[in-house]
C-alpha positions as CSV (number, residue, x, y, z in Angstrom):
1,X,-10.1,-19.3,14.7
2,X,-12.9,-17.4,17.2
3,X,-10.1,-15.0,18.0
4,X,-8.7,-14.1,14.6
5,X,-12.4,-13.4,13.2
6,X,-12.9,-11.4,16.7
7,X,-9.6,-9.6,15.6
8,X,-10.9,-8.9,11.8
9,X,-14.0,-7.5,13.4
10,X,-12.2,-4.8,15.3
11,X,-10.0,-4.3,12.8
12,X,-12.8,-3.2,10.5
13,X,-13.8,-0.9,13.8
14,X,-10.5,0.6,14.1
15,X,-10.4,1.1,10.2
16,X,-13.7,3.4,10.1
17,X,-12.8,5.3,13.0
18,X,-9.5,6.2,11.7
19,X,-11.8,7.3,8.7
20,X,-13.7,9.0,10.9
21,X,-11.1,11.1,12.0
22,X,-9.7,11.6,8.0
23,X,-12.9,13.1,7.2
24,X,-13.5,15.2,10.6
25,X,-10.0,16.8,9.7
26,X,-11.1,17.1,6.0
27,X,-14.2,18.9,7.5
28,X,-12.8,20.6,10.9
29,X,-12.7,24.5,9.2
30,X,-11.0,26.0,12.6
31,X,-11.9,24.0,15.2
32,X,-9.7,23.0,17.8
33,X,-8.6,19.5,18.7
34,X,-10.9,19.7,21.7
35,X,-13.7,20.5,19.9
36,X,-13.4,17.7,17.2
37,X,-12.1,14.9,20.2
38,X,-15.6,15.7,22.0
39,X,-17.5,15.9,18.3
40,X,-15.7,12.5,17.9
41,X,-16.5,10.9,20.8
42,X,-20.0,11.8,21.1
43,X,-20.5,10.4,17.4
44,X,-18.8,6.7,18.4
45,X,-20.5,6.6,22.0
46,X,-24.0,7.1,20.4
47,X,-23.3,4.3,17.4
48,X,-21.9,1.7,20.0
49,X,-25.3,2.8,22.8
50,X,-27.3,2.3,19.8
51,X,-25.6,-1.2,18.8
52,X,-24.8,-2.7,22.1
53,X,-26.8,-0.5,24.5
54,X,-28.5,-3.3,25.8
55,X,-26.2,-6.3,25.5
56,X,-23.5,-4.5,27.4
57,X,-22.2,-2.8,30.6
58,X,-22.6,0.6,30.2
59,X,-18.4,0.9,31.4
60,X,-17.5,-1.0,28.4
61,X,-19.6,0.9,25.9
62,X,-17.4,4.2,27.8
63,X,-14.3,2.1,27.6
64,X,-14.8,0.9,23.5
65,X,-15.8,4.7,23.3
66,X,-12.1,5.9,24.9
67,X,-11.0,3.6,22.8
68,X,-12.0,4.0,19.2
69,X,-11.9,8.0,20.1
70,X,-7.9,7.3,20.4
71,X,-8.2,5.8,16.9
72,X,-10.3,8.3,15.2
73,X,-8.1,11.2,16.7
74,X,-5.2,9.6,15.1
75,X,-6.6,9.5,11.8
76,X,-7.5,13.4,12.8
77,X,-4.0,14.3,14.1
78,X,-1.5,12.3,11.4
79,X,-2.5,14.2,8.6
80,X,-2.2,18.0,9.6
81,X,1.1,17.1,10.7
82,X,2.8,14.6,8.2
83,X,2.2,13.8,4.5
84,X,0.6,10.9,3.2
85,X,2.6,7.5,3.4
86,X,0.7,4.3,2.7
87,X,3.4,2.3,4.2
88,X,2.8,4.5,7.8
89,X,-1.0,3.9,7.8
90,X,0.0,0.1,7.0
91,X,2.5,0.0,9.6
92,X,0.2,1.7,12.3
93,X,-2.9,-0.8,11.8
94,X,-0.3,-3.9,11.8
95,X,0.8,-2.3,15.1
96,X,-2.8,-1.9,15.9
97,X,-3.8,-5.5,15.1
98,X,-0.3,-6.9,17.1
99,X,-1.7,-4.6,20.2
100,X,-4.9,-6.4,20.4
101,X,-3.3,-9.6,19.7
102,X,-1.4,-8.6,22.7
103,X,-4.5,-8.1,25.0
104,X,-6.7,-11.1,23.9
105,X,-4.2,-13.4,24.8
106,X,-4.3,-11.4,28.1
107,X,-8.1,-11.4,28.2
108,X,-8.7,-15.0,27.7
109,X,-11.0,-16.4,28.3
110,X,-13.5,-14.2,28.7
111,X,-16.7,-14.9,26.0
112,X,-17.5,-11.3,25.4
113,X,-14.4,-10.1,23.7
114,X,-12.7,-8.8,26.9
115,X,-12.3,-5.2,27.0
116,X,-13.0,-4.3,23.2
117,X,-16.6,-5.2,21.6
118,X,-16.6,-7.7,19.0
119,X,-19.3,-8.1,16.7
């Protein structure tokens, strides 16, 4: 069951920084891609340094940070180039969830949630 709730976790993760990259688009008035992808990423490697600073390796915080930037630049990218579809955005986080399904059966058994934090 440890896995599933480590899954739900990240889940929740990958659900805010999609958000995060809704609102940045919502809020991007002219700014290129490039701008808003290092805006982005500064944002989510600051919150996970000021959660996990200490408790983790300093490559994993950059690695979660690569990471959730992908996500957030999704949520960004999808909507300047394709209407609104609730059954997409469903579809993409089931894909989401099946990827990291994928790598924690990969990952085991590492105890700190392989490659991707876990709360």
């Amino acid at each position: 069951m440890e896995g599933k709730e480590q899954i739900s976790g990240v889940m929740g993760s990958v659900v805010s920084a999609f958000n995060m990259g809704v609102s940045a688009r919502q809020q991007a008035e002219g700014k290129s891609v490039v701008d808003v992808a290092h805006e982005l990423g500064q944002i989510i490697y600051s919150n996970l340094t000021r959660i996990y600073g200490s408790q983790q390796k300093e490559e994993l915080i950059l690695a979660n940070t690569e990471y959730f930037l992908q996500i957030a630049l999704l949520g960004y990218i999808i909507p300047g180039i394709c209407a609104y579809d609730e059954g997409l955005k469903n579809r993409l986080f089931a894909l989401i969830e099946a990827k990291l399904n994928q790598v924690q059966q990969k990952d085991k058994p590492p105890s700190t949630g392989g490659r991707i934090i876990t709360p």
